[in-house]
Every structure is written in C-alpha cells, then in structure tokens.
ChimeraX commands (.cxc) that place a marker at each C-alpha (Angstrom):
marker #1 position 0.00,0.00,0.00 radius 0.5
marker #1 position 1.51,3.05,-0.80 radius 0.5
marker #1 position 1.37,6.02,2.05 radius 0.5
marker #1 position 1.25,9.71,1.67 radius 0.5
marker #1 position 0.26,12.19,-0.91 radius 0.5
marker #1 position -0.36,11.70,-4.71 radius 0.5
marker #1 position -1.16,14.37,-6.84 radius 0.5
marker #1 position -2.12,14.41,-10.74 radius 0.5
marker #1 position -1.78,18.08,-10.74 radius 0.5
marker #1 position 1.89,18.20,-8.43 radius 0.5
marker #1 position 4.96,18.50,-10.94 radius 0.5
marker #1 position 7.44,18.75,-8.41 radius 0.5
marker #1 position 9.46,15.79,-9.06 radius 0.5
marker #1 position 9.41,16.40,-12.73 radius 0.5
marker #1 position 8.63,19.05,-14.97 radius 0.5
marker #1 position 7.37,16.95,-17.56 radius 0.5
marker #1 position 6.46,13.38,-16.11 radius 0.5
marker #1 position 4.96,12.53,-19.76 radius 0.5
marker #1 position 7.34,10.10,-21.13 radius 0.5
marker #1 position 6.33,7.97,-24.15 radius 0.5
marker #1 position 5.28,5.48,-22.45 radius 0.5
marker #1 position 2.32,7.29,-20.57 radius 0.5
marker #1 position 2.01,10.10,-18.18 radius 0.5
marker #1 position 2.76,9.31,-14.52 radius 0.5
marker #1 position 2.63,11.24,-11.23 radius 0.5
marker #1 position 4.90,11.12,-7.96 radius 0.5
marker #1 position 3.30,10.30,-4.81 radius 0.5
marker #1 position 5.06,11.85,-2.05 radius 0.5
marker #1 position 5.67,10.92,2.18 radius 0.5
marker #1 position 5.88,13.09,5.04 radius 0.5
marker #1 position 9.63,14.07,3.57 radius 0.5
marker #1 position 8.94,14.85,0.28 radius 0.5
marker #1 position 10.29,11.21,-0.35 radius 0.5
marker #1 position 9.18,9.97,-3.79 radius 0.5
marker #1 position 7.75,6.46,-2.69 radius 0.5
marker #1 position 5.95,5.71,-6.03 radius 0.5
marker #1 position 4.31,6.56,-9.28 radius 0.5
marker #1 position 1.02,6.34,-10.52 radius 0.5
marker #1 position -0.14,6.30,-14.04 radius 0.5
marker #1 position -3.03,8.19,-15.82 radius 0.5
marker #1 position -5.46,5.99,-14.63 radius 0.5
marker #1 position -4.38,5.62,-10.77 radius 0.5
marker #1 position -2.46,2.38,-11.70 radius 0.5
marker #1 position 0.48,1.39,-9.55 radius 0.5
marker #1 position 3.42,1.72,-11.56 radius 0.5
marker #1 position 6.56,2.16,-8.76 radius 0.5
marker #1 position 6.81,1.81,-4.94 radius 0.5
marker #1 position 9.59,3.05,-3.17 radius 0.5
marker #1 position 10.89,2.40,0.42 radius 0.5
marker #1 position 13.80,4.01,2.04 radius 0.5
marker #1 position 16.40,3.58,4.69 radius 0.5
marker #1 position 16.80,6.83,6.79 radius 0.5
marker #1 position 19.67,7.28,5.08 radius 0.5
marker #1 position 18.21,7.56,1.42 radius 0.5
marker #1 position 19.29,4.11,0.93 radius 0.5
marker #1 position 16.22,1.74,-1.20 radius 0.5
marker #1 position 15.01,-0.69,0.88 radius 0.5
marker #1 position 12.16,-1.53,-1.15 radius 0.5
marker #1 position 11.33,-1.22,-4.38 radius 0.5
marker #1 position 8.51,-2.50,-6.86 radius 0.5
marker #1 position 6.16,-2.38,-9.93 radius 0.5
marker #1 position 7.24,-2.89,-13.76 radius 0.5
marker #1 position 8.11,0.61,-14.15 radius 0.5
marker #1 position 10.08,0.96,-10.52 radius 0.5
marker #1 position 13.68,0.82,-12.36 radius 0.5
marker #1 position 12.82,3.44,-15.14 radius 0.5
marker #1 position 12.24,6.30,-12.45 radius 0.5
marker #1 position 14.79,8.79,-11.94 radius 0.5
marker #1 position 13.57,11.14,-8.98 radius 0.5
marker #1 position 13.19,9.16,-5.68 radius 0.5
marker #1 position 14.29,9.70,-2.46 radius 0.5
marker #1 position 14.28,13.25,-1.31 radius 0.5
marker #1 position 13.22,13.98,-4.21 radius 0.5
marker #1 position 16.65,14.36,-5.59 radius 0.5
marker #1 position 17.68,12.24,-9.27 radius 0.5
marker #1 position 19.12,8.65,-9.06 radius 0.5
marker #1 position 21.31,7.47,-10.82 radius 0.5
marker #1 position 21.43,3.66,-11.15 radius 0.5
marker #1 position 24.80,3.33,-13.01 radius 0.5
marker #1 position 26.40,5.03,-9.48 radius 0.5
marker #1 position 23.98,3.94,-6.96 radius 0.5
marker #1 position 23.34,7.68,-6.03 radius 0.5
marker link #1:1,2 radius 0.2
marker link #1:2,3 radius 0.2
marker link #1:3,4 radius 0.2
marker link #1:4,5 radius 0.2
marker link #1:5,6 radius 0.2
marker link #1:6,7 radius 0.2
marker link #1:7,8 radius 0.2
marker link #1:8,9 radius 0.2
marker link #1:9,10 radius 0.2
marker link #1:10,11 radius 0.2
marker link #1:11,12 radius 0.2
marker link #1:12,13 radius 0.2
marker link #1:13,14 radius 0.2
marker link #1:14,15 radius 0.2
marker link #1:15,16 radius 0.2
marker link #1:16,17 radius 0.2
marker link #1:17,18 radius 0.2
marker link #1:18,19 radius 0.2
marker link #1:19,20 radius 0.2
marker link #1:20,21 radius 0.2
marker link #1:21,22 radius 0.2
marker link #1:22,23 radius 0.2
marker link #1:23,24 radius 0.2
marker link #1:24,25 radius 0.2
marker link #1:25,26 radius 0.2
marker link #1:26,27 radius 0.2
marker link #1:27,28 radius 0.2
marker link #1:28,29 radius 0.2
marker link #1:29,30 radius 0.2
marker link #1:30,31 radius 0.2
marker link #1:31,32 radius 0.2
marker link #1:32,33 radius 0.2
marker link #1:33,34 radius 0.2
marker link #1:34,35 radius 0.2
marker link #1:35,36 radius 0.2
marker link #1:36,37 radius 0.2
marker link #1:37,38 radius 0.2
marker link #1:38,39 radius 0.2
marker link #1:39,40 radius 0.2
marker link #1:40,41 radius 0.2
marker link #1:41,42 radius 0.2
marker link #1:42,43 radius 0.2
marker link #1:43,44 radius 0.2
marker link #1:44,45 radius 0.2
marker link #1:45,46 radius 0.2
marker link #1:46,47 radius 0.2
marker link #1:47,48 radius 0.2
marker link #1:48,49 radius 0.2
marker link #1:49,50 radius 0.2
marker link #1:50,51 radius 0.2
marker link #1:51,52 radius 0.2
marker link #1:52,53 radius 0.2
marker link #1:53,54 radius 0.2
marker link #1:54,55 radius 0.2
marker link #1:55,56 radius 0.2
marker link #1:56,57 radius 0.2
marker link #1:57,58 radius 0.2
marker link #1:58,59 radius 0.2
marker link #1:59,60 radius 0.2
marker link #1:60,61 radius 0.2
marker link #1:61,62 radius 0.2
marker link #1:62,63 radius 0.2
marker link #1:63,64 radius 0.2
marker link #1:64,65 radius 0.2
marker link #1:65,66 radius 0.2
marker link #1:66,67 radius 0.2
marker link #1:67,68 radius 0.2
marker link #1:68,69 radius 0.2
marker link #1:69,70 radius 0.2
marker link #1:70,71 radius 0.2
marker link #1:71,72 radius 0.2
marker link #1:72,73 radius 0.2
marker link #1:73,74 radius 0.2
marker link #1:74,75 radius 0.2
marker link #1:75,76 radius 0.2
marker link #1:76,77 radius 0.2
marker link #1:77,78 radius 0.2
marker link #1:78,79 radius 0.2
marker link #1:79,80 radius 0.2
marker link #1:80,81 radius 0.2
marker link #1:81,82 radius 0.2
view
C-alpha cells in the first residue's frame, strides 16, 4: 500500500512526467520522499521504500527501475547507486 500524498496536478518531481510510455505522477511521504508513481489511470506503476539514510530498501512495480527522482526527491542514478 503506498502512504502519503499523490497528486495528478503536483509536478514537483518532474517538470514533464509525460514520457512515451504514458504520463505518470509522484506520490510523495511526510519528507517529500518519492515512494511511487502512478499512471493516468491511478495504476500502480513504482513503490519506493527508504532507509533513513536515502538508501532503497524496497522497491517494486514494472516501471520501478525506469524512475529517476526518488528519495528526497533528488535524481538517481542507477549506473552510481546515487
């Protein structure tokens, strides 16, 4: 289950979250965390979980890995791990 705050009309993450695969949304914690995306039509697409130290501890959905913005908001890079 994902907790916190999604928003269709929040752009925070992203300035443009449509890719051309679909449009998707961020769904925020208590942080500002990113812990997951929805699609256009409220569909799952990523979940997120963290370690306190920004650090993912969980991570799911068949679009999790494509993601760039996550924790704190701040881009991830998977090539580096940060």
């Amino acid at each position: 289950m994902l907790r916190g705050f999604c928003s269709l009309e929040n752009q925070t993450a992203q300035r443009n979250l449509d890719r051309p695969d679909g449009t998707f949304f961020p769904c925020y914690d208590g942080n500002a965390n990113i812990t997951g995306y929805v699609d256009g039509s409220g569909n799952i697409r990523a979940h997120y979980g963290y370690s306190p130290f920004g650090e993912t501890t969980v991570q799911s959905g068949d679009l999790a890995h494509t993601f760039r913005f996550r924790f704190s908001t701040e881009y991830w890079d998977e090539e580096t791990r940060s």
